[in-house]
N, C-alpha and C positions, 0 to 999 in steps of 0.2 A: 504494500500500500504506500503510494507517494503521498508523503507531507510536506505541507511547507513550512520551510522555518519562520518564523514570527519576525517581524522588522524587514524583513527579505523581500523585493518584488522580483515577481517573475519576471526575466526577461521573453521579450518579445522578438523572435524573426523580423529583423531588417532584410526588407525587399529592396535592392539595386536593378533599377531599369538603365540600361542603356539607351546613351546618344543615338538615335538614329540620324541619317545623311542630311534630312531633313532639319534635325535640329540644331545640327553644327552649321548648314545654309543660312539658318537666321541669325548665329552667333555670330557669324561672320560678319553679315551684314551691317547687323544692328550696332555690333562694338563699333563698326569701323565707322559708321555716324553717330559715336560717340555717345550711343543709349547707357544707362549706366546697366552694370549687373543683375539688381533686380528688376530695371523691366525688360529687361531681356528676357530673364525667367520664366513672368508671368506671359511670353509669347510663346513659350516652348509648350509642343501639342502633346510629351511625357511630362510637364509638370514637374520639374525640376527648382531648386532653389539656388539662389542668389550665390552660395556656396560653392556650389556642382558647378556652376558657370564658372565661377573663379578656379577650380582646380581645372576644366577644361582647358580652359585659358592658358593658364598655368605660364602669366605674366608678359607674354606675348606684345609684342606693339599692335599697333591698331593698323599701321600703315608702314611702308616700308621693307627692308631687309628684317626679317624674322619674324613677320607678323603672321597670325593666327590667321590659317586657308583651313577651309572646312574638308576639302575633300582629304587633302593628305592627311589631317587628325583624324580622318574616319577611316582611311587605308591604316593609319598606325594602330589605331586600334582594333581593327579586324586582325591585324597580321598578331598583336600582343595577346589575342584571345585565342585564336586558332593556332599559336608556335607559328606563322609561315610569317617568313620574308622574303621580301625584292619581286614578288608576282602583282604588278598592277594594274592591269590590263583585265578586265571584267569576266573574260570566260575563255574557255580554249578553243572557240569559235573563233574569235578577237584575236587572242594569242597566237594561230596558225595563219589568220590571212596577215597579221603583221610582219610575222618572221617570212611568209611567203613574197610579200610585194618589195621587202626591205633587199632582199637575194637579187631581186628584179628589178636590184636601184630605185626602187623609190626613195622618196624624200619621209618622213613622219608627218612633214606637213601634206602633202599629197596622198600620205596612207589613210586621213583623219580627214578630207575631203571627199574621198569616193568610199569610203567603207560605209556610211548610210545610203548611196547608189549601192551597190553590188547587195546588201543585206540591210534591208529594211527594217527599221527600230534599234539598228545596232549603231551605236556613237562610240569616241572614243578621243582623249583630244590629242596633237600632237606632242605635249607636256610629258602627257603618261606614256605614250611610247618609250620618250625620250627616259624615261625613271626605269620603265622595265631591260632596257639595253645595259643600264649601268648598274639597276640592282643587281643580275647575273653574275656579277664581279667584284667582290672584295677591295676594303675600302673607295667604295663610292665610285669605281670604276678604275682606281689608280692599283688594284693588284691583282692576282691571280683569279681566273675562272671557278665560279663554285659547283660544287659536285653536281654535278646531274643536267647544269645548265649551259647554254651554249654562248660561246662569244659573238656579240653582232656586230660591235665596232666599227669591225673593219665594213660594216657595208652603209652608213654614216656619210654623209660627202665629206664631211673632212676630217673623219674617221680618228676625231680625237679617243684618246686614253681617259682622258679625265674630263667630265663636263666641266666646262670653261664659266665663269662667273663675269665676263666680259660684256662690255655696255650695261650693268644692273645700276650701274651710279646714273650713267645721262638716262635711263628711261623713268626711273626714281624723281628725277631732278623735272622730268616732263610732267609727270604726273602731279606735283609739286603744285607744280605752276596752272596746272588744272590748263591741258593745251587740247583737249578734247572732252567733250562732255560726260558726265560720269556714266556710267552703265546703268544703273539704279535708277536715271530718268528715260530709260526707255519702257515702254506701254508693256502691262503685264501679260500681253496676248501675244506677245511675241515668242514666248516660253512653251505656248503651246503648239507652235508651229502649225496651225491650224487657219490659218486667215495669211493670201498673196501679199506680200509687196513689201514684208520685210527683207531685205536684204544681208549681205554679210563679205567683206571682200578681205582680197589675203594676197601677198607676194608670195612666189614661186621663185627659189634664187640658184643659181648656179655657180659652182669655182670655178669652171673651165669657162666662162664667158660674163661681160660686161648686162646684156638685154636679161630683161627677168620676164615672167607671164604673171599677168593681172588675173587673179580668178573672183570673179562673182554670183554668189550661193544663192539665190532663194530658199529663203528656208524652210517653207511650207510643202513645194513642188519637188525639191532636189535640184532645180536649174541649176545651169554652168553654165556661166559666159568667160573665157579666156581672149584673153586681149596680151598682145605682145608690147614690154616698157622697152625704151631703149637705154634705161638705165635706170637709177633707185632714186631719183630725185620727186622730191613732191609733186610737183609741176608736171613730172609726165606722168606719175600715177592719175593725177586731177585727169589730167587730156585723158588714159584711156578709158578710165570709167566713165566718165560723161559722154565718149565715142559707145562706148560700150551697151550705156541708158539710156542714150537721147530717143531708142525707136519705140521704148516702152511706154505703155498709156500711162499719164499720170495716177491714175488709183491704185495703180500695183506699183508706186514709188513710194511705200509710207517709212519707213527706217533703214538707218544703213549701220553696223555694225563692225567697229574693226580696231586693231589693235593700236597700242600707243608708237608704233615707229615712227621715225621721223619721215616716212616717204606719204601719211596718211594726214601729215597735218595743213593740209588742203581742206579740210569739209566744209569751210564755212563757202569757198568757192561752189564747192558743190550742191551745194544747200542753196544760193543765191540759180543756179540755171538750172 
């Protein structure tokens, strides 16, 4: 017969829910416009406290070199809950047409362009290619092959050893400066890729040559418009996406989508024709 000893409270089983993707997508968000802690919390759809946010965190900047990205706190902790490291890349679906197109000279950026053509609902971005090439390899790509995994390196266009931390000051310093408009102010329908005339565009770059190819995504349809730059400068990027747009009806031009380089900070041209 169990007693209890007198003075004594039972303990009680403490329940730990895990961060789901989702919840670390708002942490992200919200820290980085500077929401405090607890109303972060009270937006999270597990119900989490002001606390648990803080150990997530776990002191992170808001903005910048080291700040708190949802998705790789959520790869880290899959990988600390299941023992697996260095596999980023969503399924071995993913995992085989990468290592497949990367053999066949693809770029990561071109793999992560047509892999939602070729296999529909499958995404992937070129980031996490680039993570799963160098997890494979001990210290962060700077040592030996790990058991069982294969070196891709060499098939890289410039088949660096160690990911290069090169240009993170001047894109930092862009962003700084606020030289393109934030992300967060684009229309939340664009997420569901369900409605034409969002757009999205990207450079395609090459060692062996000066010209790079303009690609532009609809993101609803899968469209592709490639356009040939005669070089990385603003100015021609501006010319060939507006060669590129000019035949399309105005209602399928509602957003355009693209990263902070310096060859994109033309929008407001493009925005004005």
């Amino acid at each position: 017969m169990n007693k209890t000893i007198k003075g004594q409270k039972q303990k009680k089983k403490r329940s730990f829910k895990q961060f789901t993707l989702n919840d670390r997508i708002k942490i992200e968000i919200r820290y980085r416009d500077g929401r405090s802690l607890r109303e972060i919390a009270k937006e999270l759809d597990s119900g989490r406290t002001a606390g648990s946010v803080s150990t997530e965190i776990a002191g992170k900047s808001r903005k910048g070199i080291g700040k708190y990205q949802a998705h790789i706190a959520h790869e880290k902790a899959l990988e600390k809950r299941h023992g697996k490291k260095g596999f980023r890349l969503k399924n071995v679906l993913i995992q085989s047409y990468v290592v497949e197109k990367m053999k066949l000279g693809w770029s990561p950026e071109q793999i992560s362009i047509r892999l939602p053509i070729d296999h529909v609902g499958e995404t992937i971005s070129y980031e996490a290619i680039y993570q799963f090439v160098y997890a494979q390899v001990y210290r962060g790509g700077n040592g030996y092959v790990k058991k069982g995994c294969e070196d891709l390196r060499m098939f890289l266009a410039r088949r660096h050893h160690k990911r290069s931390k090169k240009g993170f000051r001047k894109a930092q310093k862009m962003e700084r400066v606020g030289s393109l408009p934030s992300i967060e102010e684009r229309p939340k329908e664009v997420e569901k890729r369900k409605v034409v005339g969002h757009w999205e565009d990207d450079c395609i770059v090459s060692k062996q040559s000066l010209p790079r190819v303009k690609s532009i995504n609809e993101r609803a349809t899968g469209i592709i418009l490639l356009g040939k730059m005669k070089n990385g400068t603003s100015d021609e990027s501006t010319r060939v996406f507006c060669e590129k747009m000019e035949k399309i009806p105005s209602p399928y031009l509602k957003t355009l989508t693209r990263d902070r380089g310096t060859e994109n900070m033309g929008w407001k041209d493009i925005e004005k024709r």
